[in-house]
N, C-alpha and C positions, 0 to 999 in steps of 0.2 A: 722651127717650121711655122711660119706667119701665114699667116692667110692671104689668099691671092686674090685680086680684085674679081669680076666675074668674067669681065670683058679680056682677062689675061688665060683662059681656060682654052685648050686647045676643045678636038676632039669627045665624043662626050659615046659613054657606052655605061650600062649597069647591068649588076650582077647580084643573088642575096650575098655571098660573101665572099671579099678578096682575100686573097691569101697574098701575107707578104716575106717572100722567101720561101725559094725553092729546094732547100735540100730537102734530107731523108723526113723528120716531124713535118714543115710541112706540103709535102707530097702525099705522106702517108695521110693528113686532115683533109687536101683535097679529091684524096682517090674516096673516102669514106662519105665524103660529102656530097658526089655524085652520084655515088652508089647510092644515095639516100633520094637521088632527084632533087637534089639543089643545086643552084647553075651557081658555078664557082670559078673563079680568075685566080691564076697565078703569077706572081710577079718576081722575075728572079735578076740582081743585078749582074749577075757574069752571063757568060754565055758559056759557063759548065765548062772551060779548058785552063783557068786556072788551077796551078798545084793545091790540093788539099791531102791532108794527111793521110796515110795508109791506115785502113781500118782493119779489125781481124773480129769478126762475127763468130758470137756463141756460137754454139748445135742449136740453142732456141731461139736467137735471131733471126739463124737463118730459117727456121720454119716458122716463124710470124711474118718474115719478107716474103717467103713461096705465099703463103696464106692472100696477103695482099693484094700480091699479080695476079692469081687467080681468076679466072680459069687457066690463063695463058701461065706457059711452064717455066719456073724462071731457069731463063738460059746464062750457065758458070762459066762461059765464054768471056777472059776478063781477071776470075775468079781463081785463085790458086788454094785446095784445098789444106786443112788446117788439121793438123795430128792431135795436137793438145797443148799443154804448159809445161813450160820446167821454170821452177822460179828457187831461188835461192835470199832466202826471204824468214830469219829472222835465228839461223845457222849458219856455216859453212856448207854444210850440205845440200845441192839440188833436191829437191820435189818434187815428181813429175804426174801429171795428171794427162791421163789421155782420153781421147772422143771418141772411141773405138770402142767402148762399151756404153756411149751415151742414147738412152732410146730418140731421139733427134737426129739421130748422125753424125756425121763431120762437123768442126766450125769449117771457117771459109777466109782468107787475107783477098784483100779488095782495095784496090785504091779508091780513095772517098771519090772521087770525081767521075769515076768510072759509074760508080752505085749511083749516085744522084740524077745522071746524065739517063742511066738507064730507068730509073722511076719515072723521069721526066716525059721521053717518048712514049712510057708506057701512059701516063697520063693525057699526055696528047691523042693515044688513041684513042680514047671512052670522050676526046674531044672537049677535052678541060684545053680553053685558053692558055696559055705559055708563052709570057712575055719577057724573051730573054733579053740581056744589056739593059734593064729598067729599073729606075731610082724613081724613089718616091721624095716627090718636094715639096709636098704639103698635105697635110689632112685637115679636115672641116668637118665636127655635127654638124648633121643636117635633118632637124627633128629628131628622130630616133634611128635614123643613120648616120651614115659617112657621105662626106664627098671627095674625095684620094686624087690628088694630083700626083703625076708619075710624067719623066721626063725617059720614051722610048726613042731609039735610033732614027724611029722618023718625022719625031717635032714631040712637044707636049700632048698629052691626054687627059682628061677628066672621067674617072670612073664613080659609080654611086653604088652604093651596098646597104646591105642590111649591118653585116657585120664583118669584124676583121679578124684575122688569125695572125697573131704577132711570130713570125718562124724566120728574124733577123737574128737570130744567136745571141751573141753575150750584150749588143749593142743594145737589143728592147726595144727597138726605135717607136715602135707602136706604142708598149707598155710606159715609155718615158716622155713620150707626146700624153699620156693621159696620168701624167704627174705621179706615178707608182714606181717608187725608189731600187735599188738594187743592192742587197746587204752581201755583204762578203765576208768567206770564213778564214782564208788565206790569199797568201800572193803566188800561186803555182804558177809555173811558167815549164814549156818543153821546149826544148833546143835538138833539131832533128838533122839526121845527115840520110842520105840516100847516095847508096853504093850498089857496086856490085857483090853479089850472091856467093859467100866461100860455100868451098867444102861442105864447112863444120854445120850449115844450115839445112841440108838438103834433104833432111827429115821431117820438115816445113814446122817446127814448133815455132808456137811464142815464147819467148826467153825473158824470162824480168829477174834482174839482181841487184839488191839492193847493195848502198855504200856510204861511205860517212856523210856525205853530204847532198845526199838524194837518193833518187833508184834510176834506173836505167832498162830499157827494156827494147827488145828486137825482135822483127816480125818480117819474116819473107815476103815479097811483094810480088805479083805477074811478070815475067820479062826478065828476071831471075834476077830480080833487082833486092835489097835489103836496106827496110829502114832502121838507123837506131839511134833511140833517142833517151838525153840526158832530163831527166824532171826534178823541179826543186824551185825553192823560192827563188824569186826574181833577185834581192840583195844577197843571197847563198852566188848565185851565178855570176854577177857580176862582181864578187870578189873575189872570185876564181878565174876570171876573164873567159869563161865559160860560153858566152856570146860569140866572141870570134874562134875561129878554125882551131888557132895553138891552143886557146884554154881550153877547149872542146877535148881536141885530142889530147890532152895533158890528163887530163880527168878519165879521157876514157884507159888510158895504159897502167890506172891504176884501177879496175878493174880485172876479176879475175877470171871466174867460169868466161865470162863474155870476150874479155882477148886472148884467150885460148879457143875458143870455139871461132874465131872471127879471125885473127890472126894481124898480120902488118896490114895495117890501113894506108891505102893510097893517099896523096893529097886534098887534104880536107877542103870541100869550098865551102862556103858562107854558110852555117848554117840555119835553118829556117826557124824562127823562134815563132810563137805561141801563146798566147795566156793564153791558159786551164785552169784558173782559181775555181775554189769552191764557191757557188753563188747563187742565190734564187733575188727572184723578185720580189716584194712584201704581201701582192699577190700576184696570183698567176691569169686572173681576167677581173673584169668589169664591165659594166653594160656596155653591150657591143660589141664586145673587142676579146679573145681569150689568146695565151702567150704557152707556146708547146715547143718540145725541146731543149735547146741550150737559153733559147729565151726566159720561160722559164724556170728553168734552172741550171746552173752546169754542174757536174758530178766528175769529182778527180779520175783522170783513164783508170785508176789503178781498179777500180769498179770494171772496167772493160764493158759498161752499158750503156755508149755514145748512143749507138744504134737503135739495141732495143729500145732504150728509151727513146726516144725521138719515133719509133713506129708506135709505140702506148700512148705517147702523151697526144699525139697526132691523131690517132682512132677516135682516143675518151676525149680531143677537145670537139672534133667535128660531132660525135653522139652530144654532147653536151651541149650544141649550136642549133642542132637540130631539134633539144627538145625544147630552145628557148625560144627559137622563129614556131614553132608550134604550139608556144604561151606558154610553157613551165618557167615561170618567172624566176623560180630556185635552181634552175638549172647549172650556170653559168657561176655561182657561188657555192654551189655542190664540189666543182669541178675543182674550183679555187683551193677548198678546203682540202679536198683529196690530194692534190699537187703538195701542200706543206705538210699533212702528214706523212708522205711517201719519200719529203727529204727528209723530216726526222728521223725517219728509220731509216734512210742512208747513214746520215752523220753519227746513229750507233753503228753501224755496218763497218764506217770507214773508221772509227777508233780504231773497233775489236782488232782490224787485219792490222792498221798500223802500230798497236800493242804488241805484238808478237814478232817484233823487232826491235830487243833491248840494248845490240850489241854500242847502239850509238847514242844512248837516249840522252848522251851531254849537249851533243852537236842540234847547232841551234834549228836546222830543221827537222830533226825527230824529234827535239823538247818540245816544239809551236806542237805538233800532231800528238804527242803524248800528254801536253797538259791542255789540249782543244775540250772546251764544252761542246757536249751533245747538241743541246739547243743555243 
């Protein structure tokens, strides 16, 4: 991203801080950030109707998302409620955990684009800018700001800020414009099908099973649709031909609770692959600039805390922006630090549960997670 000459600058507006990327972290940094009276721009490059993954919210997701929307009630219009887990995960035998005793409530199955779309209006209300279809083609210090070139649908723009909120996902694009590296702990990758809805699901659980050579997990969708999808290293998959329809479906028939519960699968189309590696940044900000969400960090689904995290790291990055435009100089390195102790205790989190599946620990992707360092 090079620097644009000056006379090459469209349009010209400022803000204290843009936000770049609009899903769930940062919507949740921009809704917290006006709530605080700081004028904030959001900048998102779809316009919210491409496919993104089916999400399935804790019981405490969903009440830090109500929390959020607040005052206004969030409307599950969208929303297919969620019973609990059954996961067959380190025995033959399922384990089922249900929400029906959880003091939270229900979880909730959401299609991602559905959630994000709805954050989005909801932000537009409180009159946070929302620049949809917009790519950022350059950044510039500019003394102790930014100057953010952004190419929207209707010519170039030049916006100026105090600060940025990095909320492009695994890409960093902000945190990788300000030379801060991306360490990686694996090569995860999801391979997803979207069908329709059997039987066997209409108790609306999440299902995860593991298998020799990954796990596998399925989660009801609105519209009584069902996503399911195969996870596992990228060289695991592609030597199973895993990538295309037949390896997909080859793998999935040797599954067991999940092709009994699911049953003959119609003709597979293409389906949608993913990297989900495990992965943070070296840090998570820098003067001006702070990285919330998958940016970052990203956290294997098997954690199931796409969301919440992306509503925590979203809140604590905009508190932490705000005490920094208000001179706590340690602010913003506070935040940093907090962000890498909180993967550390993921990457115990994610052993402990990946230990507790011996049946395969030869096959090359449960030896990588059974002999993974913490740190």
């Amino acid at each position: 991203m090079d620097s644009l000459p000056s006379e090459a600058w469209g349009p010209r507006a400022s803000h204290d801080v843009v936000v770049v990327g609009g899903g769930v972290a940062g919507l949740s940094a921009a809704l917290t950030l006006v709530r605080a009276g700081v004028s904030v721009c959001v900048l998102e490059r779809t316009d919210y109707s491409p496919w993104r993954p089916g999400e399935t919210l804790s019981p405490v997701a969903f009440a830090e998302l109500s929390q959020l929307l607040a005052p206004e009630p969030l409307e599950t219009g969208g929303f297919l409620e969620s019973h609990g887990l059954e996961a067959t995960w380190g025995s033959e035998r399922p384990h089922h955990h249900s929400f029906f005793t959880n003091p939270y409530g229900s979880g909730w199955h959401v299609e991602r684009r559905h959630l994000d779309a709805l954050l989005a209006r909801h932000a537009e209300s409180l009159q946070v800018p929302l620049w949809r279809s917009t790519c950022v083609t350059h950044l510039d210090r500019e003394g102790h700001g930014w100057r953010v070139g952004v190419r929207t649908p209707r010519g170039p723009v030049e916006l100026r800020c105090e600060a940025l909120v990095d909320a492009t996902g695994r890409s960093a694009q902000v945190a990788r414009q300000c030379g801060v590296r991306r360490l990686d702990w694996d090569a995860l990758c999801s391979v997803s099908v979207v069908t329709g809805r059997p039987p066997g699901f209409q108790e609306q659980h999440l299902v995860v099973e593991a298998t020799p050579h990954g796990w596998w997990y399925a989660a009801p969708l609105p519209g009584d649709q069902l996503i399911l999808s195969l996870l596992s290293d990228v060289d695991v998959l592609q030597r199973h031909g895993a990538l295309r329809p037949e390896g997909w479906s080859a793998l999935f028939s040797t599954t067991r609770h999940l092709r009994e519960r699911v049953g003959t699968l119609a003709v597979v189309s293409q389906p949608r692959v993913r990297r989900c590696e495990t992965s943070r940044l070296e840090q998570a900000a820098g003067p001006g600039w702070v990285a919330v969400g998958d940016a970052a960090a990203m956290w294997d689904p098997l954690s199931s805390s796409g969301i919440l995290k992306g509503l925590r790291t979203g809140r604590a990055a905009a508190q932490a922006l705000c005490a920094a435009l208000g001179g706590n100089s340690g602010a913003l390195e506070d935040y940093a630090r907090q962000q890498a102790e909180e993967f550390n205790r993921y990457l115990s989190a994610r052993q402990a549960h990946y230990t507790l599946e011996q049946r395969w620990a030869g096959e090359d992707f449960w030896r990588r997670r059974l002999d993974a360092p913490v740190e």
